[in-house]
C-alpha positions as CSV (number, residue, x, y, z in Angstrom):
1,X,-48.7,214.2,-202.2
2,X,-46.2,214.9,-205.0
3,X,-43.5,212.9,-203.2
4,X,-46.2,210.1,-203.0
5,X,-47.0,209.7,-206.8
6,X,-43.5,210.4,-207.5
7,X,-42.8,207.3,-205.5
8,X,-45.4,205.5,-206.9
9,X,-44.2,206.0,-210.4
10,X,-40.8,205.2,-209.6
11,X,-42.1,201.5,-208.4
12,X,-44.1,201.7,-211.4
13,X,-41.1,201.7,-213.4
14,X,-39.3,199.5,-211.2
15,X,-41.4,197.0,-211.6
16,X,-41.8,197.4,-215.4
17,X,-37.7,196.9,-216.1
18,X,-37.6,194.4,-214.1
19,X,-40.0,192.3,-216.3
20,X,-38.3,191.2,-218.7
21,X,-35.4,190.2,-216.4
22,X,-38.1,188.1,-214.4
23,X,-39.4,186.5,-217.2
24,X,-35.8,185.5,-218.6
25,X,-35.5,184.0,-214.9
26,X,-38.0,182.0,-215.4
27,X,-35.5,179.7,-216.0
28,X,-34.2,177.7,-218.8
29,X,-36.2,174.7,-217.4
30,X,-39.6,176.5,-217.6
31,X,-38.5,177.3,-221.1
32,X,-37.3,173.6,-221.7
33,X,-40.7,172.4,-220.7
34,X,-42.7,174.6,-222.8
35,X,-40.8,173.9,-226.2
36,X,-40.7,170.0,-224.8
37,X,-37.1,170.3,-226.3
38,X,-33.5,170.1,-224.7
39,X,-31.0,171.2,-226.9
40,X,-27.7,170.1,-226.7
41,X,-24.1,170.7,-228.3
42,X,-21.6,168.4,-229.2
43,X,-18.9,167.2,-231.8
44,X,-19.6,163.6,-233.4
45,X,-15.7,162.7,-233.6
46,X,-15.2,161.6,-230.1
47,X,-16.3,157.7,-230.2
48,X,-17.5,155.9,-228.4
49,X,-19.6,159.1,-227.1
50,X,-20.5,160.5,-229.6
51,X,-19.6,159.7,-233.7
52,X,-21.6,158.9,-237.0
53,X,-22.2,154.9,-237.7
54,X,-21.7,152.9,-240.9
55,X,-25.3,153.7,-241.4
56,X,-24.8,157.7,-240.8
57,X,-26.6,158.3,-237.8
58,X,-25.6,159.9,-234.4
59,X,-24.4,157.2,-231.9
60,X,-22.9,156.9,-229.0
61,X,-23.6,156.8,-224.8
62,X,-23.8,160.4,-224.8
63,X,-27.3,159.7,-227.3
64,X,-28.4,156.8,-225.4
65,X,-27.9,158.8,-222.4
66,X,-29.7,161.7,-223.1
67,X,-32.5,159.6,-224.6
68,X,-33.1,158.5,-221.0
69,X,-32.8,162.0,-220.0
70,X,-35.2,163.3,-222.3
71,X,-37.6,160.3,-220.9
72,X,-37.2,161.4,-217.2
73,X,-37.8,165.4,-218.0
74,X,-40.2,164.2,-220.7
75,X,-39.1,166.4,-223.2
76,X,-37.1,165.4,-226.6
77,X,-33.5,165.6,-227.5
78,X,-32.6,168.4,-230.4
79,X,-28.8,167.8,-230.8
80,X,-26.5,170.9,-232.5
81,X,-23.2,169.3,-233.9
82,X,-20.1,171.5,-234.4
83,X,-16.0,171.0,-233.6
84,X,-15.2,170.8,-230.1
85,X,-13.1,174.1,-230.0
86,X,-16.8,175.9,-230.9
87,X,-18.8,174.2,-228.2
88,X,-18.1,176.4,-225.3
89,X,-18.3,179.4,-227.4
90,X,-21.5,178.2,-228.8
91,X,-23.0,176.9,-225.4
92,X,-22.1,180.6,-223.8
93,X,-24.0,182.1,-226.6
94,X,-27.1,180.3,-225.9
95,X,-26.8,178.3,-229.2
96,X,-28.0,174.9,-227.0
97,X,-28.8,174.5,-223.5
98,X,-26.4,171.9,-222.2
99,X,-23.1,170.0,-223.7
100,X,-22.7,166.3,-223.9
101,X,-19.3,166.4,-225.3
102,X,-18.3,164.8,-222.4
103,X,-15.8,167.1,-221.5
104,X,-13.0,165.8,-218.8
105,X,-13.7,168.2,-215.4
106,X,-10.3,170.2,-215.0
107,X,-10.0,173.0,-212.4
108,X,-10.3,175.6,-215.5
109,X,-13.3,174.4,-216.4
110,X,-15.1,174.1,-212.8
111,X,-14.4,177.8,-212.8
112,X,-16.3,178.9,-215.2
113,X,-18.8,175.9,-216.1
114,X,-21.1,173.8,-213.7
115,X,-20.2,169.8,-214.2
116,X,-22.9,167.2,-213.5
117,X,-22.5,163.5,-212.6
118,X,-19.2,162.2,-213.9
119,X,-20.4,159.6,-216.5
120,X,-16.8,157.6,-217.3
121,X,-13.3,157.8,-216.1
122,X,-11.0,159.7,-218.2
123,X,-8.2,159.1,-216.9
124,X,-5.2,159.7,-220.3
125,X,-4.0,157.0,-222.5
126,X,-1.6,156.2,-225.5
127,X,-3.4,154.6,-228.6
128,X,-0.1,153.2,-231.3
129,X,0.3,150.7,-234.4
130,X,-0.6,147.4,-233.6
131,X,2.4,146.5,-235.1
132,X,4.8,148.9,-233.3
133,X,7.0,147.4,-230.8
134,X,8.7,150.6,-230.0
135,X,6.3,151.9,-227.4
136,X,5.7,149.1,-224.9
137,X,5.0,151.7,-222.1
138,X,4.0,155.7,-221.8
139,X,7.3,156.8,-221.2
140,X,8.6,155.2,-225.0
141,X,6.9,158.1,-226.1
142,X,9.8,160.4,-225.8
143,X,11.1,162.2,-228.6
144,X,8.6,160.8,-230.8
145,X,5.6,163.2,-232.5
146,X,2.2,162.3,-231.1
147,X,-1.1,163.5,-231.8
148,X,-3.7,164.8,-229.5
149,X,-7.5,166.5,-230.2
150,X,-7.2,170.4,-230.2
151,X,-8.6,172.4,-226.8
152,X,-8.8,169.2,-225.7
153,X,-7.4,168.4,-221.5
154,X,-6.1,165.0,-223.4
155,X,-3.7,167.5,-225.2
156,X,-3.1,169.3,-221.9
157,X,-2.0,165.8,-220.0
158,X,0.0,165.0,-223.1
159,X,2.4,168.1,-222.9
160,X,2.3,168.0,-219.0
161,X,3.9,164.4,-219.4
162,X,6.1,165.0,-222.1
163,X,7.9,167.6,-220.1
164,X,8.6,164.9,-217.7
165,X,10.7,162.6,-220.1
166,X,14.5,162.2,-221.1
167,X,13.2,164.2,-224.8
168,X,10.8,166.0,-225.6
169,X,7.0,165.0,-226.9
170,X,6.1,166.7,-230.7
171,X,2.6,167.2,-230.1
172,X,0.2,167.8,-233.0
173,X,-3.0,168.8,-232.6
174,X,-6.2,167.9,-234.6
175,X,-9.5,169.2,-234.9
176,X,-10.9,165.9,-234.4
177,X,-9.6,162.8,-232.9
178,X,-10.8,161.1,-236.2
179,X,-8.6,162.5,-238.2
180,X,-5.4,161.7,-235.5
181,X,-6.3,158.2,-235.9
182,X,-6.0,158.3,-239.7
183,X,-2.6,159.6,-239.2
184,X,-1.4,157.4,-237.0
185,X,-3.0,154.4,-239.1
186,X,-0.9,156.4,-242.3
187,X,2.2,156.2,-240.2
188,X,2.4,160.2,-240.0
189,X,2.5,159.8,-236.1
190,X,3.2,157.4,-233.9
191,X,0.8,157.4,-230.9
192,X,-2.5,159.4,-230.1
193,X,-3.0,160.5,-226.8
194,X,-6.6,160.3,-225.4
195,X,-9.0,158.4,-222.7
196,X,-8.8,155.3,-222.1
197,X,-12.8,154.6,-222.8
198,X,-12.0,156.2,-226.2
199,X,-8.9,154.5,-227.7
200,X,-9.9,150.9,-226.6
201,X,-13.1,151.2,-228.4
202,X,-11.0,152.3,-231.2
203,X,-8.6,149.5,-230.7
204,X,-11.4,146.9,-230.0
205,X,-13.2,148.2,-233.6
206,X,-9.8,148.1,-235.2
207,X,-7.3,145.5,-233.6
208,X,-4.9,145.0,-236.4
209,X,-4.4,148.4,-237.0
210,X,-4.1,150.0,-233.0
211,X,-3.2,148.8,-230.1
212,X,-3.8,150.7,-226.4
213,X,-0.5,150.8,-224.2
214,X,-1.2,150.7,-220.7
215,X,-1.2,151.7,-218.1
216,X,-2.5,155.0,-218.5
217,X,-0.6,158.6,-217.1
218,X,-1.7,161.5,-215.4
219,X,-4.2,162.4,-213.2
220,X,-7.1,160.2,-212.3
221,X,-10.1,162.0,-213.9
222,X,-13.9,161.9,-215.0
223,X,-16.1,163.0,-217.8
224,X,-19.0,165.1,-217.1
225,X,-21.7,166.6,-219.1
226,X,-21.7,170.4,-218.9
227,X,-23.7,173.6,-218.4
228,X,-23.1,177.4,-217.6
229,X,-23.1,178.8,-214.1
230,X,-26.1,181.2,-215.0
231,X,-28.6,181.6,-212.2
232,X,-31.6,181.2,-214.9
233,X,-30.1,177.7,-216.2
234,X,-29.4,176.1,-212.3
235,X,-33.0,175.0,-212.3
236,X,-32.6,172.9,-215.9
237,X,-29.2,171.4,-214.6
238,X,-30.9,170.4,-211.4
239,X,-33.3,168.2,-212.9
240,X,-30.5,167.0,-215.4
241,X,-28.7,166.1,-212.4
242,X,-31.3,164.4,-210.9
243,X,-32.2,162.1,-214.1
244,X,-28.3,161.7,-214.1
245,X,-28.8,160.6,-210.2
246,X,-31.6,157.9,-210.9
247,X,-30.0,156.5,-214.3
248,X,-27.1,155.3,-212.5
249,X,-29.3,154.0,-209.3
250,X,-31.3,151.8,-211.7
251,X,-28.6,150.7,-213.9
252,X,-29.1,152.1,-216.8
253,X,-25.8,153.8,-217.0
254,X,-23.9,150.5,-216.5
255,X,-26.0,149.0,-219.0
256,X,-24.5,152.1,-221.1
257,X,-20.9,151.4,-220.1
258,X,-20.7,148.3,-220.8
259,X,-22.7,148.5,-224.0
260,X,-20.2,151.1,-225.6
261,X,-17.1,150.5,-223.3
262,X,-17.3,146.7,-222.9
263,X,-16.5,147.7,-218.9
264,X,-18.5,149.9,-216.3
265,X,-17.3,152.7,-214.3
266,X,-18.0,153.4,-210.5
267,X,-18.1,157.0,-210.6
268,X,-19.4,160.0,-208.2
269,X,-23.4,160.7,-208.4
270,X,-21.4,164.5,-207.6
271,X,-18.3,165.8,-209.7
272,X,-15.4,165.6,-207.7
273,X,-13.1,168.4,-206.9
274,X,-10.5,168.3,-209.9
275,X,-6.7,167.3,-209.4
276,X,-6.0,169.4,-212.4
């Protein structure tokens, strides 16, 4: 009989510590839905994703996107804004559920964060004067100091492919892309390294000041929107995934592309398996 209560009370208790874990995996989508807010984490440096218009508000595809999001989960959009090299910290804190960023997918970061539905190419590019005619391809790069965005796989590419030329790249590194671009416009570098979305928006926005060398280097690669592998945030990603899924099926995210990139990009509804 003793042995019987005994075991009774250790269900008991059992079950009572493993409350609060049951409730927490409830799921970040459950809690989502109750609050009727997504929060998500980005930098506003990063046009055309993500920056601050003439008229100071937050634009970019990565807020018409998650409008559309917010539509098919039926919840609203609460965006947190910091510098890129806080995001991940931030978003494996729990400061924000999701990141818009986007962030290119690398093998380093598929380790340790869960990728949705590529929304871009990102494939690296070189951003110079308009008026330089010393850098008529990648490769006249060599030797020469060129900036990149800090924590950035942009920055990664750029030091990967200056190892490859006859002297070495001088990389600098900038908190924000923004502020690499008014050093190269100041003549304090010569080139800025990023994706090719990003820099011909800049060019296309400022044509007699930059000027976008093709063709891009490095490894074919995609932006993606980002979460943590936690098993209580799968369910939220899921159903981001899914909006993701059925804004590209009925052209909404080409109507994006083309809106902020002047092109459209055929990418996977799944992220691929990184190169890098």
């Amino acid at each position: 009989m003793n042995k019987r209560i005994l075991l009774q009370a250790a269900l008991g208790l059992a079950m009572a510590l493993s409350a609060p874990a049951m409730a927490h995996a409830e799921d970040a989508l459950a809690r989502v839905k109750a609050a009727g807010v997504l929060k998500v984490g980005t930098e506003t440096a990063f046009a055309p994703f993500d920056f601050i218009d003439e008229a100071g508000d937050h634009a970019g595809l990565n807020v018409d996107a998650f409008a559309e999001i917010g539509k098919e989960l039926g919840v609203k959009i609460e965006w947190v804004e910091l510098p890129w090299d806080g995001v991940f910290p931030a978003l494996e804190a729990g400061q924000f559920d999701m990141v818009a960023g986007p962030a290119t997918i690398t093998k380093a970061r598929t380790e340790r964060y869960r990728f949705l539905s590529p929304i871009a190419e990102a494939t690296v590019a070189i951003l110079k004067g308009a008026k330089d005619d010393t850098i008529t391809k990648p490769e006249d790069i060599a030797g020469k100091t060129v900036g990149a965005g800090k924590a950035t796989a942009q920055l990664a590419q750029l030091q990967a492919f200056g190892k490859t030329l006859s002297k070495p790249v001088e990389t600098r590194e900038y908190p924000a892309f923004n502020e690499a671009y008014a050093d190269l416009a100041a003549g304090r570098i010569v080139a800025v390294a990023n994706s090719l979305p990003n820099i011909a928006y800049v060019a296309s926005k400022q044509p007699d000041t930059f000027a976008v060398v093709t063709p891009p280097f490095g490894q074919k690669s995609y932006f993606g929107f980002i979460g943590t592998k936690k098993p209580d945030d799968q369910a939220l990603l899921d159903a981001v995934q899914a909006a993701l899924v059925k804004i590209k099926g009925d052209g909404r995210m080409k109507a994006m592309q083309e809106k902020w990139f002047g092109t459209s990009f055929d990418t996977p509804d799944v992220a691929p398996e990184p190169a890098f």
